[in-house]
Phi, psi and omega in degrees: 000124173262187202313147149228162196255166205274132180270000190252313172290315168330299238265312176314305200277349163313314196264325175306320200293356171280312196289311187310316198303319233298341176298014154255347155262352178310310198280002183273304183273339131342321179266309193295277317218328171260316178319161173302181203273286184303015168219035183259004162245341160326273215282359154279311193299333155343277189304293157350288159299349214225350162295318170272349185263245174002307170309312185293287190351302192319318221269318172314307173186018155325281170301326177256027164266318178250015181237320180312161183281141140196309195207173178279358197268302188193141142030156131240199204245025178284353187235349176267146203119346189059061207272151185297323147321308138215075186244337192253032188234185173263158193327117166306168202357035161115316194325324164184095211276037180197033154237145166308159176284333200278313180299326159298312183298302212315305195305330176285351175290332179279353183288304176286344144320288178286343182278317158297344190278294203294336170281347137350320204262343173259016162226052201269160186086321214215032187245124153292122185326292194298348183236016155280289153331295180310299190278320187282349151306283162005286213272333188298326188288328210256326183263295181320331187240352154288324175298309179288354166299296190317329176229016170218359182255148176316105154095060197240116211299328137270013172322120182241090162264099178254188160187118182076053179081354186233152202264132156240184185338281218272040162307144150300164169310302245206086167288132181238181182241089180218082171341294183218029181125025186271346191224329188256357181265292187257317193302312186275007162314289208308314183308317229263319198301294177307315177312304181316313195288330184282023217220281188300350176081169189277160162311149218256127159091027157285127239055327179293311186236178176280133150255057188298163164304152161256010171221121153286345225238274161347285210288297202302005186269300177314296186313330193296279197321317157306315172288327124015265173314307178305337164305332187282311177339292205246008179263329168313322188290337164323329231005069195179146168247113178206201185296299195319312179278334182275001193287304179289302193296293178302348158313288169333312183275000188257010148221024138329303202274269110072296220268290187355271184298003173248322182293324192277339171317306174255011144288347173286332172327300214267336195229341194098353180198150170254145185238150146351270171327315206275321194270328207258330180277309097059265181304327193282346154308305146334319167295329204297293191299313181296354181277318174282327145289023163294319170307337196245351188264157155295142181291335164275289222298004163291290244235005129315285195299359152279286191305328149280346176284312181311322212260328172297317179263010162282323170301328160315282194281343201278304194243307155356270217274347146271346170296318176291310187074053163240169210240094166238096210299319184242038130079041170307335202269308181313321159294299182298272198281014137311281205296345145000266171275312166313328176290271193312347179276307186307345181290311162308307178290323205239353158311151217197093190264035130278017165281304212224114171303324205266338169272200183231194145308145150238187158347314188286325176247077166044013170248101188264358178264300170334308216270313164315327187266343165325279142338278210304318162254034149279317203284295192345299190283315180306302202296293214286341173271354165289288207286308179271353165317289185316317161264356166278335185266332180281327184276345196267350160273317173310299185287326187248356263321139197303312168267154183292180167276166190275358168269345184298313167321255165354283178310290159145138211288339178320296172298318197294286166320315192221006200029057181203141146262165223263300155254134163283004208232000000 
């Protein structure tokens, strides 16, 4: 008899698979919205592009570098291309067995998108177009989709397939637990993030003069949209509307809520006032933490896990990165691959495999070997998006060179970069 595919789960992760994109322009306006007035068409168009660049990259070889069978590191090459054969049955090797196979890529197709689209934002103002294309091609094939084989792909050296809490046969060396993306999604931007900002340097008259957003109107619209989008993230990853996505939705918003009402706490603490900014970054930091563990937590420990995540990256960005004095113009690094690795350690502590047959135990209900393996693909995921982040920005500056020039800077990339502004008034 042949497959037919479940039309209610299709039909569910179709609509994730919507929700997911809409989150890189949400992250467009979210970004445009703190640059200066004279780089706000720069930095949408960043994101735009890379929807579009990132997207052929997926379906050309993306997907099947990271999803496809081969070794525990990365893919092999039976799938690029999208060959029609097998795309038009249902999912291969267990990955989701009442949805298409077509519908599964398509929806993981949004993931490197938006993950690459987030490392951008710590070298906003002073990136040159071409080497933005250039790197953000790159890093989507050689970190992202090696990284999502090692930890969501058949045999993948962090792969965590268990069942009723315990790792079976098709496990990784190290099985970890990352639900939608906390180590292969933010930990390796944020990594990825720092490296850029230290390798291109700060923007010329940084510390000298302020550089506030120039739209708070902006970003909070991008941020509305980003929280938006994140139900398809992490309720998608269910795959099914059942209990499991609504269990991963309500997490998500309660530590959303959570980071929100912690970040700002201390910052009224810390500064003396709560701000806009504070609050929209706040959340999104929450979505941050919560990602690789929605699926596997109980829905109140989602709102532990926001209030520390909220308190851990207002420190990051607040006191940290001024103390270093390195210039991560929209702080990717201080949210995403802060709130990154706090969210995947914390998953090791507060996992609970009765929410999920399919998750393990953490720290808390007696298994400290989570929390090990845990650990173990934070360093994996930091070292291997460090160290090629890191040779990917040196050939694309040898051959494209990375940065505007400091009068181009100056003027501001709207002109430079695209001839067109952002306002006529």
């Amino acid at each position: 008899m042949d497959w037919k595919p479940d039309s209610g789960d299709t039909a569910w992760l179709l609509v994730c698979t919507g929700l997911v994109m809409l989150m890189t322009p949400g992250l467009s306006l979210y970004y445009g919205g703190m640059v200066r007035r004279k780089n706000v068409l720069a930095s949408l168009m960043q994101s735009w592009m890379l929807m579009a660049v990132v997207s052929v990259a997926w379906a050309v070889l993306g997907y099947s570098l990271a999803f496809s069978p081969k070794n525990p590191f990365i893919g092999g090459l039976s799938w690029a291309f999208l060959p029609w054969k097998e795309f038009s049955g249902r999912t291969p090797l267990g990955y989701a067995d009442s949805v298409p196979h077509l519908a599964f890529m398509s929806y993981h197709m949004m993931f490197p998108v938006l993950a690459t689209a987030v490392i951008f934002g710590s070298v906003a103002e002073r990136l040159r177009f071409k080497a933005m294309v250039a790197f953000g091609l790159l890093w989507s094939l050689l970190v992202y989709a090696p990284l999502a084989h090692m930890v969501w792909g058949y045999g993948g050296f962090l792969h965590g397939v268990f069942q009723n809490g315990k790792p079976y046969d098709q496990t990784g060396v190290y099985p970890a637990l990352d639900f939608a993306g906390g180590t292969v999604v933010h930990v390796s931007s944020g990594i990825a993030a720092l490296v850029a900002c230290l390798l291109v340097g700060k923007r010329v008259n940084y510390e000298r003069e302020p550089m506030p957003p120039h739209s708070m109107v902006l970003s909070t619209v991008g941020a509305a949209l980003l929280w938006f989008g994140w139900f398809g993230s992490n309720g998608g990853k269910a795959m099914s509307s059942g209990m499991l996505a609504a269990s991963a939705i309500t997490s998500t918003q309660l530590a959303a809520a959570a980071a929100t009402l912690s970040w700002i706490l201390v910052e009224w603490r810390h500064r003396g006032h709560p701000s806009v900014l504070g609050a929209i970054t706040g959340a999104v930091a929450g979505l941050v933490v919560i990602t690789p563990a929605a699926g596997y937590v109980e829905p109140f420990n989602a709102v532990w896990m926001g209030a520390i995540g909220g308190a851990v990256c207002y420190l990051s960005v607040a006191i940290i990165k001024a103390k270093l004095r390195y210039d991560d113009s929209l702080d990717a690094f201080g949210v995403h691959g802060v709130g990154g690795v706090v969210g995947v350690i914390l998953t090791g502590i507060f996992a609970n495999a009765t929410i999920n047959p399919a998750g393990a135990d953490g720290l808390f209900r007696n298994n400290p070997v989570q929390l090990v393996n845990q650990t173990i693909a934070v360093l994996v995921t930091v070292s291997y998006s460090g160290i090629v982040s890191f040779v990917l920005l040196k050939l694309v500056d040898r051959f494209v060179g990375l940065r505007v020039n400091r009068d181009e800077e100056l003027e501001g990339l709207d002109l430079t970069q695209h001839r067109e502004v952002g306002y006529n008034m």
